[in-house]
C-alpha positions in Angstrom: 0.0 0.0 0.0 1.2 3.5 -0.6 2.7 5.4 2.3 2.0 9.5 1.9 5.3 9.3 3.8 7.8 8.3 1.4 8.3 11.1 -1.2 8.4 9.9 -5.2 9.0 12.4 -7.9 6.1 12.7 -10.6 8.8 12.1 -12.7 9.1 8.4 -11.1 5.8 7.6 -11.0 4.7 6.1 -14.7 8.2 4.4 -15.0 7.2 3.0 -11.8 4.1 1.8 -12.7 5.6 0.3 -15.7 7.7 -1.7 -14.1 5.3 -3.0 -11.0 4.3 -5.4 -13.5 7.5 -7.2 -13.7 8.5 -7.2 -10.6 6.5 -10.4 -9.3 9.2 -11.9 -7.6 9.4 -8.7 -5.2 5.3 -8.7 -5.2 5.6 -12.5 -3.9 7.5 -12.0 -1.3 5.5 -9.0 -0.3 2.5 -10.6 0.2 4.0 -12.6 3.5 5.2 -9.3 4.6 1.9 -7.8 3.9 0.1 -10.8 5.3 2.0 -10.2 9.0 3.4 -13.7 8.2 7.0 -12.3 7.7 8.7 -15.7 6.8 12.3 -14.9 8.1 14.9 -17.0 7.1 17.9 -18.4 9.5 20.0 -17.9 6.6 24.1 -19.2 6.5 26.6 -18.2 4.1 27.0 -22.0 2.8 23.2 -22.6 1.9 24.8 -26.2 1.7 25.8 -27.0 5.6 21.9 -26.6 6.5 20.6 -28.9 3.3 23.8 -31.7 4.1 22.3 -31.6 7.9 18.7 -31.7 6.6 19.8 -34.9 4.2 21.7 -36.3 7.8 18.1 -36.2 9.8 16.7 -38.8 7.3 19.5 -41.3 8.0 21.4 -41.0 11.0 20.7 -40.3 14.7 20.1 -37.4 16.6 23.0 -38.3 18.0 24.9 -38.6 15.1 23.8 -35.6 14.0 24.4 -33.3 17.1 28.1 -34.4 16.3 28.5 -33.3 12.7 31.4 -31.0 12.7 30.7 -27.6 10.9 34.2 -26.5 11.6 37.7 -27.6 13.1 40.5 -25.7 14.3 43.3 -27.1 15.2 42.2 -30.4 15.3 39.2 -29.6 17.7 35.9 -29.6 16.4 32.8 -26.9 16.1 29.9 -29.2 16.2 26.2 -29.0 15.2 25.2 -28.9 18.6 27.5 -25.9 19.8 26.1 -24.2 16.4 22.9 -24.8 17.2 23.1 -23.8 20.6 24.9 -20.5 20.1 22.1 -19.8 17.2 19.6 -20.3 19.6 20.9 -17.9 22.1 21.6 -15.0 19.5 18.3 -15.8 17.2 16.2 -18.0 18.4 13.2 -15.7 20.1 12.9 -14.6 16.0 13.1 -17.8 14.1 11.2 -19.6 16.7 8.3 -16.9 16.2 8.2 -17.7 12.5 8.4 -21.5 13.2 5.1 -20.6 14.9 3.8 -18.8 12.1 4.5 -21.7 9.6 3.2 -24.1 11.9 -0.2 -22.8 12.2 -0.2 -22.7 8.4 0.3 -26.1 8.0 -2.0 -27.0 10.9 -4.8 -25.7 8.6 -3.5 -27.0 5.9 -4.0 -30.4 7.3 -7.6 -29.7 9.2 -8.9 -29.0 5.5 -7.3 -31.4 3.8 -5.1 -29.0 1.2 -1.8 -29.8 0.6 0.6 -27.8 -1.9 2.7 -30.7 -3.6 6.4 -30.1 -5.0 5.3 -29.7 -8.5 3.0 -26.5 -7.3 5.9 -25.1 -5.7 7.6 -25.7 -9.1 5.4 -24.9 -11.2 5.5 -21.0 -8.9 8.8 -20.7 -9.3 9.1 -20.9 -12.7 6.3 -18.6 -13.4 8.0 -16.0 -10.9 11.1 -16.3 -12.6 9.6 -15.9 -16.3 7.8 -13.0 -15.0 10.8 -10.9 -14.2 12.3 -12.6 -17.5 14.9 -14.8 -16.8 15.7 -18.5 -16.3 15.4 -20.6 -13.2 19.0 -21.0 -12.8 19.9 -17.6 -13.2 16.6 -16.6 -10.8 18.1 -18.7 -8.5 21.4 -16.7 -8.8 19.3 -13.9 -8.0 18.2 -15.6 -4.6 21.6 -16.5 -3.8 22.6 -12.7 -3.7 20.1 -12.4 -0.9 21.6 -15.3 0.9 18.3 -17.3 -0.1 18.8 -20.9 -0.9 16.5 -22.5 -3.3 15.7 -25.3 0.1 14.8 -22.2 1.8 13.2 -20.5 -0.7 10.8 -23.2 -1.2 10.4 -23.7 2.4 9.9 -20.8 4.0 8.2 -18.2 0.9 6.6 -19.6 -1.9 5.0 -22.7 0.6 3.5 -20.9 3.1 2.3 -18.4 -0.2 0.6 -21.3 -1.9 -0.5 -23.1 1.3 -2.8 -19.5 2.4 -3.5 -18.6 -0.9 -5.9 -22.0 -1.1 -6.9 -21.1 2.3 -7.8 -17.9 1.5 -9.7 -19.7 -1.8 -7.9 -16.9 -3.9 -8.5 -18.9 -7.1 -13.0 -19.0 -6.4 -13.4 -16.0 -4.4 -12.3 -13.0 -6.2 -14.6 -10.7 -8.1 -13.3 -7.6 -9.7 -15.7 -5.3 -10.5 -16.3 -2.6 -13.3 -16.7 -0.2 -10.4 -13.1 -0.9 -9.1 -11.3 -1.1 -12.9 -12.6 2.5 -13.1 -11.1 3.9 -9.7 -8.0 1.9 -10.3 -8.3 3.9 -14.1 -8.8 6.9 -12.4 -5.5 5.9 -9.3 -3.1 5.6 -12.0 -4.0 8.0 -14.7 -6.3 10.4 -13.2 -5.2 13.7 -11.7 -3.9 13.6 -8.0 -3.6 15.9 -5.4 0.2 17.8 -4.9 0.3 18.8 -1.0 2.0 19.7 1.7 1.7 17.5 5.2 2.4 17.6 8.8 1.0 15.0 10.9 1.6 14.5 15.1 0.5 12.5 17.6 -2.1 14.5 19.6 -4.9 16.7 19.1 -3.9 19.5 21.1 -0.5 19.9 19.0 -1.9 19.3 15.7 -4.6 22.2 16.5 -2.0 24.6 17.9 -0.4 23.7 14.3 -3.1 23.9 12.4 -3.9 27.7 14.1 -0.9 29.0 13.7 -0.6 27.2 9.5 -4.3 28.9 8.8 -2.8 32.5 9.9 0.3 32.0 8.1 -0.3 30.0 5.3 3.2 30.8 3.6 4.9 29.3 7.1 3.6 25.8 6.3 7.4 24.6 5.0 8.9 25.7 8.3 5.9 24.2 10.1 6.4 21.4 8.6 10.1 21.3 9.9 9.5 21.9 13.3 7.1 20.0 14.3 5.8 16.7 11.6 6.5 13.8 13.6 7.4 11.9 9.4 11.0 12.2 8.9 11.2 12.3 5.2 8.6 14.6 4.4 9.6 16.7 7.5 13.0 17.3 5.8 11.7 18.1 2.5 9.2 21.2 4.5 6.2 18.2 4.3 6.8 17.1 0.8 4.7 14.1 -0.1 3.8 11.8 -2.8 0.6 12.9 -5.2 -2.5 11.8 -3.2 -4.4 9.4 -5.4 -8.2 9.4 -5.3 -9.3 5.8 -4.5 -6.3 4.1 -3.1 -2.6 4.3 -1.0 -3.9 7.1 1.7 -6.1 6.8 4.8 -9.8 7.5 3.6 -9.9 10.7 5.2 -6.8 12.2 4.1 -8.0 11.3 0.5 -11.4 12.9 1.3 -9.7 15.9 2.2 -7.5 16.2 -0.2 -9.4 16.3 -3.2 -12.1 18.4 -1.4 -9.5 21.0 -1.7 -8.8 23.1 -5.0 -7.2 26.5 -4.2 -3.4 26.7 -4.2 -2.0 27.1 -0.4 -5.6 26.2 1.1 -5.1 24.2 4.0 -7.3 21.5 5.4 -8.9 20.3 8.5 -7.3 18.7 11.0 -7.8 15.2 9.1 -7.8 11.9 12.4 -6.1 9.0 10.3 -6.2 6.5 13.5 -5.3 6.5 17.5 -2.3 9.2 17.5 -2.5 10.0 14.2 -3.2 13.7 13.2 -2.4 15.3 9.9 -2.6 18.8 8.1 -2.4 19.6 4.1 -1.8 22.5 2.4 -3.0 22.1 -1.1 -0.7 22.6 -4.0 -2.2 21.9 -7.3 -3.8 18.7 -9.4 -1.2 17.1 -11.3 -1.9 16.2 -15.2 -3.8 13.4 -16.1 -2.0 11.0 -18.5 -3.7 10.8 -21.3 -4.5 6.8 -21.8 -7.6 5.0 -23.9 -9.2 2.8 -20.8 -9.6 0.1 -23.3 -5.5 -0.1 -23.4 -4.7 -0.6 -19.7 -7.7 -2.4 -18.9 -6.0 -5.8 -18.7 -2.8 -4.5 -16.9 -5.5 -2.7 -14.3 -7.6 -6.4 -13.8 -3.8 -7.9 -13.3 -3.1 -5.5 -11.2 -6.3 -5.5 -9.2 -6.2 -9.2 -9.0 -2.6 -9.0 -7.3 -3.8 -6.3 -4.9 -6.9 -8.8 -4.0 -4.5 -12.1 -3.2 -2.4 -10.2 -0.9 -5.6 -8.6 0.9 -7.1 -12.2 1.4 -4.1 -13.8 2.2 -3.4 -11.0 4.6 -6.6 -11.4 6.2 -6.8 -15.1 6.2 -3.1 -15.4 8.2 -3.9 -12.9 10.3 -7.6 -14.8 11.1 -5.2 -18.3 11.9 -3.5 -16.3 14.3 -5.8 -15.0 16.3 -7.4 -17.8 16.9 -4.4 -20.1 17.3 -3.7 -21.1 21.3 0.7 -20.5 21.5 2.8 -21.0 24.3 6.2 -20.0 23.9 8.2 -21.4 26.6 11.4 -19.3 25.2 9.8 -16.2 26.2 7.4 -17.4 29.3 4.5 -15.7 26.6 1.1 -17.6 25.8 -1.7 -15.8 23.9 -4.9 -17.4 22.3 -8.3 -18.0 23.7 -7.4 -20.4 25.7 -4.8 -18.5 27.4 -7.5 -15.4 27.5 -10.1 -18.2 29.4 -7.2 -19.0 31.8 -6.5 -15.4 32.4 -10.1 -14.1 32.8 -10.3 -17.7 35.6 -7.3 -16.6 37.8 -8.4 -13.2 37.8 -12.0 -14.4 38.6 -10.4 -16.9 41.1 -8.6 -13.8 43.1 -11.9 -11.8 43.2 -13.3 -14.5 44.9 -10.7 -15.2 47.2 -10.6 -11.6 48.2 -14.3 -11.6 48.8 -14.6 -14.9 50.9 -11.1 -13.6 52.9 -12.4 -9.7 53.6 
C-alpha cells in the first residue's frame, strides 16, 4: 500500500508503474510481509551445511547428527550442537516466532485437507522467474545474492504463499468489479492531489499547528520542519507523494484532499487512526495521463487481481493467528483464547478469594 510518507517524484511515478508489472518476484514476497506472516529466514553463508544436515536427519541419529562438525581448528571440532546452541541464544526468540507462524499454516493445511505438492511449488517458481524474464538458474542466482537458498526458498516463501492462498480460496473468491477497474483507471492516470503534510500525535499539537498554518499560510514549509513527527517529508518542508483518489492514503486524508482546489488552502485537522493527526496544504492537481481505458484495462484487472491475493491472504493469516492457542516457553508468553479463558479464571479466582477472605 502506498505510504503519503515516502516522497516519489512525478517524474518516477509512470516508470514505476511500468515496471510493477515485472516485478512479481518482489510482489511474492510481499504478500508474506503484507500478510503479517513475515517468513524470516535463519540464513548461513554456505546454503549447503543446512541442506547436508537436513539430508543427515533422514539417515542417522540425533546423535549422530548433534556431532557433525561444521568447523575444526586445530584439530578440535565446532559441532552442530555448539552451532545450534549458540544460534539459539543470539536468534532463536525470532526464528522460533516464524516456526510458529508456519506451523499454524500447516495445521490448517491439514484440518482442510489442502496440501501444496512439490510440482505446485515448481510450477510458482518458474512462473515467478519468467515474470521478471529470466531462467530458473539464473533466478536462483538472484536468490543467492540475498543469501536465499532454493531449500529455503521453497520452504519458508513460496510454501506458506501457496499453502494460504488456497486457504484464503484466492483462485474462487475473487470478483473484480467494473466499479473498481474505473477507480483503479482513475488511481493511475487520473489527476492527483500535490500537498503539503504535517501529521503529530495528539490533538492539542496538531490544532496549535493547524492555528498558527491557517494564519500564516506561507509558514507551512517551516511548520512542517518543526514539528511533523514523518522524517522524510519533514525534511523536505512536508513534501509528499501525489495523493491518489481511490487508493494508497487513509480514507480521510483522501477525502480531504481532493475536497481541496485552491493553491495554499489548507485543510482540516484530518484523524487518520489512534495518534494520528495530519494537516495539508494544497498545492495543485497534477496532469492526467492521457491513456484510452480500453489499453490498460488488462494491466488494471492484473493488477487488481494481485492487490486482492495479498488482501485475502493478509486477512486469512492474520484470522489463523488470532485464533491459534501458542505458548512460547522461550519467552514465558502464551496468547490465544485459551490463554485469555485462563487469564479471565485466575483473575476471577482472586476476586473471589478476596471476597470470601475480607
Amino acid at each position: 500500500m502506498e505510504d503519503v510518507s515516502s516522497p516519489v517524484s512525478e517524474q518516477q511515478q509512470p516508470a514505476a508503474r511500468t515496471r510493477r508489472a515485472g516485478m512479481l518476484f518482489l510482489g511474492t514476497i510481499a504478500v508474506l510481509i503484507v500478510s503479517g506472516v513475515g517468513i524470516q529466514i535463519w540464513r548461513a553463508k554456505d546454503g549447503k551445511a543446512a541442506e547436508r544436515t537436513s539430508a543427515m536427519a533422514e539417515t542417522h541419529s540425533s546423535a549422530e547428527v548433534l556431532a557433525v562438525a561444521y568447523a575444526r581448528v586445530n584439530g578440535e571440532s565446532i559441532t552442530f550442537e555448539s552451532l545450534a546452541r549458540e544460534c539459539v541464544e543470539r536468534f532463536g526468540k525470532d526464528v522460533l516466532d516464524e516456526m510458529v507462524k508456519r506451523l499454524i499454516i500447516q495445521q490448517e493445511c491439514a484440518k482442510n485437507g489442502i496440501t501444496v505438492s512439490t510440482n505446485e511449488v515448481d510450477q510458482e517458481i518458474l512462473k515467478i522467474a519468467k515474470g521478471v524474464g529470466l531462467g530458473l538458474e539464473q533466478y536462483y542466482n538472484v536468490l543467492a545474492e540475498q543469501n536465499l537458498t532454493p531449500l529455503q526458498y521453497r520452504r519458508d516463501i513460496i510454501w506458506p504463499l501457496l499453502a494460504l492462498k488456497k486457504l484464503a480460496g484466492t483462485d474462487t473468491n475473487i470478483r473484480i468489479t467494473r466499479e473498481m477497474i474505473q477507480q483503479a483507471y482513475e488511481d493511475n492516470y487520473g489527476p492527483r492531489v500535490k500537498a503539503r503534510m504535517i501529521r503529530v500525535d495528539n490533538i492539542r499539537r496538531a490544532t496549535e499547528i493547524w492555528e498558527k498554518a491557517k494564519a500564516s499560510p506561507a509558514e507551512f514549509d517551516r511548520l512542517a520542519r518543526d514539528f511533523s513527527m514523518e522524517p522524510n517529508s519533514r525534511a523536505l518542508g512536508g513534501v509528499i507523494p501525489p495523493i491518489r483518489r481511490h487508493s494508497g492514503a487513509h480514507p480521510e486524508l483522501r477525502r480531504a484532499a481532493f475536497a481541496m482546489s485552491t493553491p495554499g488552502e489548507i485543510s482540516g485537522v484530518i484523524q487518520e487512526g489512534v495518534g494520528r493527526y495530519t494537516i495539508l496544504q494544497f498545492e495543485d492537481y497534477t496532469e492526467p495521463v492521457d491513456h484510452n481505458m480500453a489499453d490498460v484495462e488488462a494491466e488494471l484487472y492484473t493488477d487488481l487481481q494481485q492487490r486482492e491475493v495479498e488482501r485475502m491472504v493478509g486477512e486469512t493469516f492474520e484470522r489463523l493467528n488470532k485464533a491459534a492457542r501458542v505458548d512460547n516457553f522461550m519467552t514465558g508468553e502464551s496468547r490465544g483464547q485459551a490463554a485469555e479463558t485462563n487469564a479471565a479464571e485466575t483473575q476471577s479466582a482472586a476476586v473471589d478469594e478476596s471476597l470470601t477472605t475480607n
